[in-house]
GULO-345512 format. One record per residue (C-alpha): residue in three letters; y, x, z. Coordinates in steps of 0.25 Angstrom, whole numbers, padded with zeros to 4 digits, always signed. Layout:
% residues N
ALAYXZ
...
% end
This chain:
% residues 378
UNK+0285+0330+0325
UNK+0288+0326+0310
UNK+0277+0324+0301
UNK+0286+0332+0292
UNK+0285+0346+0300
UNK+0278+0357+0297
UNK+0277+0370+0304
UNK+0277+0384+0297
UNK+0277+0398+0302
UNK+0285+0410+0295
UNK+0280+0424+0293
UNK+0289+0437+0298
UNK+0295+0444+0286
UNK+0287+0456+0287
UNK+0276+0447+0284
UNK+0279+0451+0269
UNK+0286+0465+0271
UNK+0275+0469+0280
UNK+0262+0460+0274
UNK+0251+0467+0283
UNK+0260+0462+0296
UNK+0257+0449+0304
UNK+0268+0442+0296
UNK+0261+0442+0283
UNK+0252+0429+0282
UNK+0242+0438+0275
UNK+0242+0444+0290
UNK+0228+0441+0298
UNK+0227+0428+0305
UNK+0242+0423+0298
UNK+0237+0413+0289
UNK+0228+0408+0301
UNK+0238+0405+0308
UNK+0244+0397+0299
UNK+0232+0388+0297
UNK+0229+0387+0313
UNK+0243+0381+0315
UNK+0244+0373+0304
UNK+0257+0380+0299
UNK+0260+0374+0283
UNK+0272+0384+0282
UNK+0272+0398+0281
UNK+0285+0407+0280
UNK+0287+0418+0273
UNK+0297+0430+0270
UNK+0304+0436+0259
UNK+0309+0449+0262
UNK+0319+0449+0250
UNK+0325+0465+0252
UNK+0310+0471+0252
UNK+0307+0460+0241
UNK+0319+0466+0233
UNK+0322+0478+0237
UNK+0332+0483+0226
UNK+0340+0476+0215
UNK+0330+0473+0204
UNK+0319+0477+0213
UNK+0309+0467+0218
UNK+0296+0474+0228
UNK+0284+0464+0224
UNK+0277+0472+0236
UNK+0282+0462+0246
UNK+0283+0450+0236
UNK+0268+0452+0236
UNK+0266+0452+0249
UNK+0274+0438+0250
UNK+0267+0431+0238
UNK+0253+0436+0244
UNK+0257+0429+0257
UNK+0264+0418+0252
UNK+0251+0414+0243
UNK+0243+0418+0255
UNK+0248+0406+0263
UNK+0251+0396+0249
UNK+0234+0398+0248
UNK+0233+0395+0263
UNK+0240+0381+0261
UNK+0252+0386+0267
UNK+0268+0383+0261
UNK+0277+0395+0263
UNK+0293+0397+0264
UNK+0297+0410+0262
UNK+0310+0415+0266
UNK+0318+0424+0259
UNK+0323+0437+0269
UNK+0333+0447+0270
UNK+0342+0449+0258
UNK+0339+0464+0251
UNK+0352+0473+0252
UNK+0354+0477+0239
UNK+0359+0463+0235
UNK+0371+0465+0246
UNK+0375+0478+0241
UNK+0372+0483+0256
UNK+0361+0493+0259
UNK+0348+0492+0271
UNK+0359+0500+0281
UNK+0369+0491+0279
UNK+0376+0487+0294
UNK+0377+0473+0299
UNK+0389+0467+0296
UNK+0399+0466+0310
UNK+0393+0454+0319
UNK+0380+0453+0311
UNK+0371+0462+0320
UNK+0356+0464+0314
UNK+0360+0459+0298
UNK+0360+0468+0290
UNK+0360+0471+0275
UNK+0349+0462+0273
UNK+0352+0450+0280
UNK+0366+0449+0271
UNK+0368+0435+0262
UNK+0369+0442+0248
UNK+0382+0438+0242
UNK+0378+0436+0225
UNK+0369+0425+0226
UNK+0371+0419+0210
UNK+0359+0417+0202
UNK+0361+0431+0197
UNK+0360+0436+0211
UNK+0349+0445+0217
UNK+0348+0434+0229
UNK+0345+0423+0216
UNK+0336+0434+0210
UNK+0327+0436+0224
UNK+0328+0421+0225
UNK+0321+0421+0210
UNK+0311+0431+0213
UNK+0306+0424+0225
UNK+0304+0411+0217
UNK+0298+0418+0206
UNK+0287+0423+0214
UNK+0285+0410+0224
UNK+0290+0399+0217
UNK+0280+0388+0212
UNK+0289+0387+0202
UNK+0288+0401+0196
UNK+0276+0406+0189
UNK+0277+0417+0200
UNK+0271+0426+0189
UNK+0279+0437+0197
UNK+0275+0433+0210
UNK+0263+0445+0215
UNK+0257+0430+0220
UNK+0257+0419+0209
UNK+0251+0410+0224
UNK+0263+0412+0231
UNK+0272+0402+0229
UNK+0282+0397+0242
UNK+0286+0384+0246
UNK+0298+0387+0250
UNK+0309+0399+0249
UNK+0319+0400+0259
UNK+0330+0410+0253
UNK+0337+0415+0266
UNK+0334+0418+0281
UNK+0345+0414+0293
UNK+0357+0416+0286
UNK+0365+0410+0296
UNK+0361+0422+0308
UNK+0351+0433+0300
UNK+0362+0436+0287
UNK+0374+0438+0283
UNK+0388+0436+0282
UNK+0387+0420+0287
UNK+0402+0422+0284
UNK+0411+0429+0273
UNK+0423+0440+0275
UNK+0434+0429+0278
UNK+0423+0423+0289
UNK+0419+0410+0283
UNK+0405+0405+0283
UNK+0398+0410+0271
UNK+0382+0413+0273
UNK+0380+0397+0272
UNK+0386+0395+0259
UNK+0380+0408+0253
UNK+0367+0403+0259
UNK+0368+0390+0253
UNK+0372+0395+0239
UNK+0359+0405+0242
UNK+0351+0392+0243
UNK+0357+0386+0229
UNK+0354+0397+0223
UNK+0340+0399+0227
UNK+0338+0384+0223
UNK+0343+0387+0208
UNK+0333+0399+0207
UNK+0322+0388+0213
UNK+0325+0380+0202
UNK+0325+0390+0192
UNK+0307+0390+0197
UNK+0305+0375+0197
UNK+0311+0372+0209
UNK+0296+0372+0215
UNK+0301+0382+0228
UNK+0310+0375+0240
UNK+0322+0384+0242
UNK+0325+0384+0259
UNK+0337+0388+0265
UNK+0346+0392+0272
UNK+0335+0397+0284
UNK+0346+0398+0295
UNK+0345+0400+0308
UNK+0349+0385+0316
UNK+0359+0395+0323
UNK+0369+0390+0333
UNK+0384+0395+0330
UNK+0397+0389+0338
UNK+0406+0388+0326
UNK+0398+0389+0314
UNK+0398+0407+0313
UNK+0395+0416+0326
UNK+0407+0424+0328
UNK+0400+0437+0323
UNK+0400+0429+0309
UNK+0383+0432+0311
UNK+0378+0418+0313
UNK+0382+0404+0306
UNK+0379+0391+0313
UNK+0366+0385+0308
UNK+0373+0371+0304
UNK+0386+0380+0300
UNK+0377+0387+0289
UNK+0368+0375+0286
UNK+0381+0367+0281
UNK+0387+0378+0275
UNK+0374+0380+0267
UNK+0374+0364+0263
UNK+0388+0364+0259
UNK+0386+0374+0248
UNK+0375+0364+0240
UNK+0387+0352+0245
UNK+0397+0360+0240
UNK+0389+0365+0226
UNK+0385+0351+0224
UNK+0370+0355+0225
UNK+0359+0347+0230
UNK+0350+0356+0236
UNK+0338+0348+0233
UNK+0323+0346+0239
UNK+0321+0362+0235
UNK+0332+0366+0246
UNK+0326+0367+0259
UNK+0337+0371+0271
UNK+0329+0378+0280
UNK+0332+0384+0295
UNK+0327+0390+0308
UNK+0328+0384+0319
UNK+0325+0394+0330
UNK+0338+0391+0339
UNK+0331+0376+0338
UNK+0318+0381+0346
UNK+0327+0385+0357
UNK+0341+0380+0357
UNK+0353+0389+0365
UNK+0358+0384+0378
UNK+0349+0372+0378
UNK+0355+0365+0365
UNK+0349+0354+0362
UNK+0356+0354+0347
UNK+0346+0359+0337
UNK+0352+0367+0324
UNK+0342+0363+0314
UNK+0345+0348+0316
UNK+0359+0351+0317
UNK+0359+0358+0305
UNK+0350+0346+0297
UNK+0361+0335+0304
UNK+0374+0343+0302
UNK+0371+0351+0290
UNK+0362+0346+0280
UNK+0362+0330+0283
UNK+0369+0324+0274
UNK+0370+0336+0265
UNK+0359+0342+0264
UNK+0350+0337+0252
UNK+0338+0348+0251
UNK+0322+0350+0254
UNK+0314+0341+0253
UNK+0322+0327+0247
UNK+0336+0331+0245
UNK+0339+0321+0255
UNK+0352+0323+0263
UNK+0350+0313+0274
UNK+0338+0321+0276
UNK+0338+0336+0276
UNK+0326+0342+0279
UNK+0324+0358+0288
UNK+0317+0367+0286
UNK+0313+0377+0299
UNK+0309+0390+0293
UNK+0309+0398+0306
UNK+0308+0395+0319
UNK+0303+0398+0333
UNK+0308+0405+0345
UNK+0310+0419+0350
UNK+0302+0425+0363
UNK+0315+0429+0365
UNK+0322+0418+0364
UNK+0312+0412+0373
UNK+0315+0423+0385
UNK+0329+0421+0384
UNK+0325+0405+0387
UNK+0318+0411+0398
UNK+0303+0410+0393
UNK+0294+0421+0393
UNK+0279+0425+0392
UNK+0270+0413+0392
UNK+0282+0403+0395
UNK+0288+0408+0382
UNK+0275+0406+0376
UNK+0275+0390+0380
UNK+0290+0390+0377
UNK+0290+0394+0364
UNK+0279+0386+0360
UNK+0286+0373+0366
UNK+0300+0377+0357
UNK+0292+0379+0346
UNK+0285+0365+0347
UNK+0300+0358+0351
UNK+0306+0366+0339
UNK+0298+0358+0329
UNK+0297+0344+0335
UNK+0315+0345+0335
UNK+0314+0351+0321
UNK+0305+0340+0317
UNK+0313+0329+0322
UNK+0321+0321+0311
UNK+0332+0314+0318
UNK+0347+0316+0314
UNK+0350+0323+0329
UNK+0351+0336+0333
UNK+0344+0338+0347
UNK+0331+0341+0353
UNK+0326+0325+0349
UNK+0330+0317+0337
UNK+0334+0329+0330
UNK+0336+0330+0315
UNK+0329+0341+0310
UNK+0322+0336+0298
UNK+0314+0349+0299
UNK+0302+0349+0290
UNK+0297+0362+0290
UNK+0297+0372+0304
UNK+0292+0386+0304
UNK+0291+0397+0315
UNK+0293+0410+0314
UNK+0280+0417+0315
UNK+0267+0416+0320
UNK+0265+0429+0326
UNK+0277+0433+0331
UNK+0286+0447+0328
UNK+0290+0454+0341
UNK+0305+0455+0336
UNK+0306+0439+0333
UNK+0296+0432+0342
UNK+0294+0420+0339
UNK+0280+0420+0333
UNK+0269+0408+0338
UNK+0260+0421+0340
UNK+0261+0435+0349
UNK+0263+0448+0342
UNK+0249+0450+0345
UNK+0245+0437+0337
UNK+0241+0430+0349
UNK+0246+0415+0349
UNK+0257+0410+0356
UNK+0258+0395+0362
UNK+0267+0392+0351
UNK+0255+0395+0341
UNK+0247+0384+0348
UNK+0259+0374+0347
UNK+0262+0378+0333
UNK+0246+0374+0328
UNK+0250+0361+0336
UNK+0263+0357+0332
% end
């Protein structure tokens, strides 16, 4: 593998919403695992509708939480991405009840892009909050933690599969170019505090779509989105600059459908962003760099390979170790070998696993997986 890897692990949600739960690092036997594995990253969740519940409201009970968590694993030696989640309904105009959209089965009301993203928006005044309180670059004199300060803020979750609308009423792509103006904006809030946090984005899924949109309108094409989301900082005549990191997931890449063996996260690095592409960590076109900041594969997934009980055990702990040594690889392809990733930074999703997304390295029970053992090694 490249020097350059390093492997991290993200917490669930809950994990601030619910800080007595196994996805609080503060949790029993969390921040052990991290030490035992050797895991540098650590990722975190901002649960933006219970942080601001209300126009003009902001709930410093889950704030604290995070920040106690957060300065938790800064005093532990640990450097921390938190990800920004969910959007709160009242800056959409739609309420907790509001139904899916037609085709978009399972979003609702807070998994809609907000449309008013200007510097006077609510989305730019979260975006402020959040760096005020984590931001090396603020005096964090609000923050309930002056200790808990993130290396990384990432300002969006999937929003090529989990949000919506990836298209607008006349059925042209929209979600990327909204994303990307998302990610400008957040850059210019950056700079207002020193310019001391890395802004990542846009966190899509490396989903796989014939012909750029699903035919419901529900899901963009990985490289589709990516370059859609480029082509607003081309087209703005911004350079993104070392603060702008472009971040994905790669959990199609752990287990590719129908045996392909085209990867999305090299495909999107060769046919979206080099050449283009001018972000974190040198601004260098001819080398973008990606960022993995979920990852891993489902138990589910695995039985539909046909792996169960202990084989899927074994099997996921192999995918797992493959998964890292292709994203590692720094070639200009985009197969199995000689593929050009340029991934510097890799994180699975969970150590101890949740019964309704299992991909955790551990049981429900706490009781380690083969893919914990491989993960210590890898």
């Amino acid at each position: 593998m490249s020097g350059t890897l390093q492997k991290g692990v993200s917490l669930g949600p809950s994990g601030v919403t619910v800080p007595t739960s196994v996805y609080s690092y503060l949790a029993p036997n969390v921040a052990n695992h991290y030490a035992v594995t050797s895991t540098p990253w650590i990722k975190f969740w901002a649960p933006l509708p219970e942080i601001f519940p209300a126009s003009g409201v902001v709930n410093m009970t889950p704030v604290a939480a995070l920040a106690n968590q957060i300065a938790a694993a800064r005093a532990n030696g640990l450097k921390v991405i938190l990800t920004c989640w969910q959007f709160p309904v009242w800056i959409n105009g739609y309420t907790e009840t509001t139904t899916d959209q037609p085709g978009q089965a399972g979003k609702g009301a807070r998994y809609r892009l907000p449309d008013d993203i200007s510097t006077g928006s609510a989305f730019a005044g979260m975006t402020s909050y959040l760096l005020s309180w984590f931001s090396a670059g603020s005096s964090r004199s609000s923050s309930p933690n002056p200790n808990a300060i993130v290396d990384v803020l990432e300002i969006v979750n999937e929003p090529n599969s989990m949000l919506w609308p990836q298209v607008d009423a006349s059925g042209n792509r929209w979600a990327g170019c909204h994303v990307g103006q998302m990610m400008q904006l957040a850059l210019t809030i950056n700079s207002w505090y020193g310019n001391q946090t890395i802004i990542g984005g846009p966190g899509i899924t490396d989903a796989r779509v014939s012909g750029g949109v699903s035919a419901s309108g529900a899901v963009t094409d990985a490289v589709t989105f990516a370059t859609d989301f480029v082509s607003t900082f081309t087209n703005a005549g911004v350079t993104p600059g070392p603060k702008a990191l472009f971040t994905m997931h790669n959990y199609g890449d752990i287990a590719p459908p129908g045996g392909s063996t085209t990867l999305w996260v090299p495909k999107v690095r060769e046919q979206a962003l080099r050449g283009v592409w001018a972000g974190y960590p040198s601004a260098n076109v001819h080398d973008p760099r990606i960022w993995i900041t979920e990852s891993g594969i489902t138990y589910n997934r695995l039985a539909e390979l046909g792996y169960t009980g202990i084989s899927a055990s074994f099997e996921q702990s192999f995918l797992i170790e493959n998964g890292l040594i292709a994203m590692a690889n720094d070639g200009t392809g985009t197969g199995l070998t000689n593929s050009g990733a340029g991934v510097d930074v890799y994180v699975h999703y969970l150590f101890e696993t949740d019964p309704g997304f299992d991909s955790g390295l551990m049981e429900v029970t706490g009781a380690a997986r083969i893919a914990y053992s491989e993960w210590v090694l890898l």
